[in-house]
mmCIF file of the C-alpha atoms, coordinates in Angstrom:
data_MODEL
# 
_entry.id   MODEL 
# 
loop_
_atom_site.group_PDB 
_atom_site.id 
_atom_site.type_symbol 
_atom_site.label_atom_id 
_atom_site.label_alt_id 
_atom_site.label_comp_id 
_atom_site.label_asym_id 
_atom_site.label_entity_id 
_atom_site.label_seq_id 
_atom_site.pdbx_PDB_ins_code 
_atom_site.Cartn_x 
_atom_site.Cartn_y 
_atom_site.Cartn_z 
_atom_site.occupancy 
_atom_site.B_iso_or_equiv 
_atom_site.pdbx_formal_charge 
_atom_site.auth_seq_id 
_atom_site.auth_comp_id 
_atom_site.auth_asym_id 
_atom_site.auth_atom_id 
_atom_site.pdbx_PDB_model_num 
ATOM 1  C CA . UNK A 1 1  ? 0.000   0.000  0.000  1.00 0.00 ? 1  UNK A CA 1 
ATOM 2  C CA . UNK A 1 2  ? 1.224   3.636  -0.978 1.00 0.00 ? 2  UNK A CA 1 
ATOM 3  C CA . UNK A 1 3  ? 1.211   6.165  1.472  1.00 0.00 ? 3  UNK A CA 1 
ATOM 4  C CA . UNK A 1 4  ? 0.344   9.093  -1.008 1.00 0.00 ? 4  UNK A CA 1 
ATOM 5  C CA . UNK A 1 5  ? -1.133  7.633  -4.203 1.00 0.00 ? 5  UNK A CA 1 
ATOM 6  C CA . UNK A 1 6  ? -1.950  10.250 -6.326 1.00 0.00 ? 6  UNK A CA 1 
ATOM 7  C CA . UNK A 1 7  ? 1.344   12.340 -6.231 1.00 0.00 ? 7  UNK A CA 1 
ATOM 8  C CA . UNK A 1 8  ? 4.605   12.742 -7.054 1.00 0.00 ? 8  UNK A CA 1 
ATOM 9  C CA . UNK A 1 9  ? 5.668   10.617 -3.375 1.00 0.00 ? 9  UNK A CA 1 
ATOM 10 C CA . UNK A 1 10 ? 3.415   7.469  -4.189 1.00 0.00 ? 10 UNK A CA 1 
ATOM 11 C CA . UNK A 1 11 ? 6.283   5.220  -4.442 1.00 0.00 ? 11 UNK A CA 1 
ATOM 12 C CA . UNK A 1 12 ? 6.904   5.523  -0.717 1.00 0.00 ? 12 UNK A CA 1 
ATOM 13 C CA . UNK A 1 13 ? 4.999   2.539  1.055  1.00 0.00 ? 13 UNK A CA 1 
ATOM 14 C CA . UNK A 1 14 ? 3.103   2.983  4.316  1.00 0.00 ? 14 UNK A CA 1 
ATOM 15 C CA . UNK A 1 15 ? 5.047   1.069  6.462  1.00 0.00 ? 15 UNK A CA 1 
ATOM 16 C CA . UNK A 1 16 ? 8.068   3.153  5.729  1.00 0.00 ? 16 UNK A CA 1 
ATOM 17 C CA . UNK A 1 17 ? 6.172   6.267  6.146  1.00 0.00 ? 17 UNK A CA 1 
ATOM 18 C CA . UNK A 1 18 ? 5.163   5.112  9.323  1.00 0.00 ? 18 UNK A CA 1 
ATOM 19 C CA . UNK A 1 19 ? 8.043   3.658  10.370 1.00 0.00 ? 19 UNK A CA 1 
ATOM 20 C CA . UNK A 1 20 ? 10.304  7.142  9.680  1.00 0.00 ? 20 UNK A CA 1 
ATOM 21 C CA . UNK A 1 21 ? 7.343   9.153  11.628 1.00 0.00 ? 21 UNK A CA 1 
ATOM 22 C CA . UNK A 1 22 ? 8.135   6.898  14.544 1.00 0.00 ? 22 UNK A CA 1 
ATOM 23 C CA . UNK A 1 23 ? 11.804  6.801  14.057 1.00 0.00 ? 23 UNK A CA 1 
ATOM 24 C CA . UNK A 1 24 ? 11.103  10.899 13.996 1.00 0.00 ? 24 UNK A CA 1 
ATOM 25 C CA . UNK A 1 25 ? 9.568   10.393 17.551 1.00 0.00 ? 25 UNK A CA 1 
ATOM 26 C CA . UNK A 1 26 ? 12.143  8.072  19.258 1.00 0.00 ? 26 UNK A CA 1 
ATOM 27 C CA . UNK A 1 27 ? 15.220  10.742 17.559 1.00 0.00 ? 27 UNK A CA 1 
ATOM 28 C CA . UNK A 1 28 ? 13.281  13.662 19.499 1.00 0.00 ? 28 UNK A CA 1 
ATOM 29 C CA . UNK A 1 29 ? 13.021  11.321 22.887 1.00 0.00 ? 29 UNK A CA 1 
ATOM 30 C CA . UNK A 1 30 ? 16.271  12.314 24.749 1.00 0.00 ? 30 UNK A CA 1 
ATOM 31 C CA . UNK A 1 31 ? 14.704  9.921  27.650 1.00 0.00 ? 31 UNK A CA 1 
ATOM 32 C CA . UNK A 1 32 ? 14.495  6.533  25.976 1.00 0.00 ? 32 UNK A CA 1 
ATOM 33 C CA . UNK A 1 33 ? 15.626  2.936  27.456 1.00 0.00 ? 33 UNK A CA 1 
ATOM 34 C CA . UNK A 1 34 ? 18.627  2.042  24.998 1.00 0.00 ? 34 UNK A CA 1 
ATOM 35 C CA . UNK A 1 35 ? 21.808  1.819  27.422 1.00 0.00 ? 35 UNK A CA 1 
ATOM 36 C CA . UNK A 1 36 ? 24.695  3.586  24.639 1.00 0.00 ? 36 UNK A CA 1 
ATOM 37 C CA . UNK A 1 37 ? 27.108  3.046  27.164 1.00 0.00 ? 37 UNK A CA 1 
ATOM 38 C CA . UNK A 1 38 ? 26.738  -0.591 26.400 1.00 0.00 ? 38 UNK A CA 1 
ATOM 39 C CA . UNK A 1 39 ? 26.635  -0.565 22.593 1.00 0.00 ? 39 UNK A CA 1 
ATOM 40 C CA . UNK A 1 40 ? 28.380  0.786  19.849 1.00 0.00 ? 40 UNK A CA 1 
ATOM 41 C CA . UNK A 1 41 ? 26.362  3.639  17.773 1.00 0.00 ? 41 UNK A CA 1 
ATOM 42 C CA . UNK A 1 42 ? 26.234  1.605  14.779 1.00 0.00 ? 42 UNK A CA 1 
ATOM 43 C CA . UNK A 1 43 ? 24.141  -1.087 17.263 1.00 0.00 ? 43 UNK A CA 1 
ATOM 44 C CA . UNK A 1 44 ? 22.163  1.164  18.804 1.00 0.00 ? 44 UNK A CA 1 
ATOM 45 C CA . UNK A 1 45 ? 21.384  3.242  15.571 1.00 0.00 ? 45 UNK A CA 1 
ATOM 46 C CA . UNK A 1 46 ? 20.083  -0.460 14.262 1.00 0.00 ? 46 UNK A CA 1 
ATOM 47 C CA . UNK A 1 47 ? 18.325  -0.942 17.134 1.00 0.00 ? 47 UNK A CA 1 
ATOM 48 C CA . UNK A 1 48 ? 16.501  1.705  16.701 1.00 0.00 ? 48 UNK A CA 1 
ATOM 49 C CA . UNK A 1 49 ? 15.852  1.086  13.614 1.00 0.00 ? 49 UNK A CA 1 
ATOM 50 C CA . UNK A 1 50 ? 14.534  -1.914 14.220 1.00 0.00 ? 50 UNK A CA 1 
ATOM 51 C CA . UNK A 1 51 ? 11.950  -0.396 17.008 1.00 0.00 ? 51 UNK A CA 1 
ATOM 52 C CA . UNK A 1 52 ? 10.708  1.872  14.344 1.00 0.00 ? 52 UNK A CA 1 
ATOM 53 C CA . UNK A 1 53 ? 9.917   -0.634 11.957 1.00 0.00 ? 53 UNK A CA 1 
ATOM 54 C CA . UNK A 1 54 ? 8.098   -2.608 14.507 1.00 0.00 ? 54 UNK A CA 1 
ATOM 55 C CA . UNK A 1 55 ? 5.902   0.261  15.404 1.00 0.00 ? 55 UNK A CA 1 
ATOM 56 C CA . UNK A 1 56 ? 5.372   0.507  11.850 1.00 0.00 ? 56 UNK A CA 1 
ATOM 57 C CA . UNK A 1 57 ? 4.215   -2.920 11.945 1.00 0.00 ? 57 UNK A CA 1 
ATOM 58 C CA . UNK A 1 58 ? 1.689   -2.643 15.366 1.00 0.00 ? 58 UNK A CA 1 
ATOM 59 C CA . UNK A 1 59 ? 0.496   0.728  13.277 1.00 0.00 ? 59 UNK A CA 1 
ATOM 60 C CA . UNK A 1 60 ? -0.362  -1.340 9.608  1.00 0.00 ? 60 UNK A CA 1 
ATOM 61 C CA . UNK A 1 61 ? -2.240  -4.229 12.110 1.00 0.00 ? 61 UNK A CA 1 
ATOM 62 C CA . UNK A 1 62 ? -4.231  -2.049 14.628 1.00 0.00 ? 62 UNK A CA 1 
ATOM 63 C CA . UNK A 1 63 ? -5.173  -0.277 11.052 1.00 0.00 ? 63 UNK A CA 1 
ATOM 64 C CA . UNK A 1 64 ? -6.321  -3.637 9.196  1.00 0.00 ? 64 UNK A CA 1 
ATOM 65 C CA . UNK A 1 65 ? -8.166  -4.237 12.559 1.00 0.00 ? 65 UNK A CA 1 
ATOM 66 C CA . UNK A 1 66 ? -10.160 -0.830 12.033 1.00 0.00 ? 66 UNK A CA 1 
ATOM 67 C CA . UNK A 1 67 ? -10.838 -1.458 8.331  1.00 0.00 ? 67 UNK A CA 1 
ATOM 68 C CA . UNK A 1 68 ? -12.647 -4.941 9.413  1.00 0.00 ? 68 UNK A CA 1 
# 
């Protein structure tokens, strides 16, 4: 699924729109749970990653739920 179909940004899909608006949310918490001192950026920049796209993928369920 597209997140804007229609317009010159349709090729983006809606998980990775949702998943960058979420990754936008965790970069602006300063108060978050991931320990740096015990990983290397590169590890907790994936980590990260990886919470955003599984945000992304609660946000595409709970939104199947609503369409049923």
């Amino acid at each position: 699924m597209k997140a804007f179909p229609g317009n010159r940004f349709e090729g983006m899909e809606l998980r990775d729109y949702f998943a960058a608006k979420a990754l936008q949310g965790m970069n602006a918490n300063t108060n978050d749970d991931h320990d740096i001192e015990l990983e290397t950026y590169d590890e907790y920049c994936a980590e990260i990653a990886r919470c955003a796209y599984k945000m992304a993928d609660a946000m595409m369920k709970a939104r199947e739920k609503k369409d049923d």
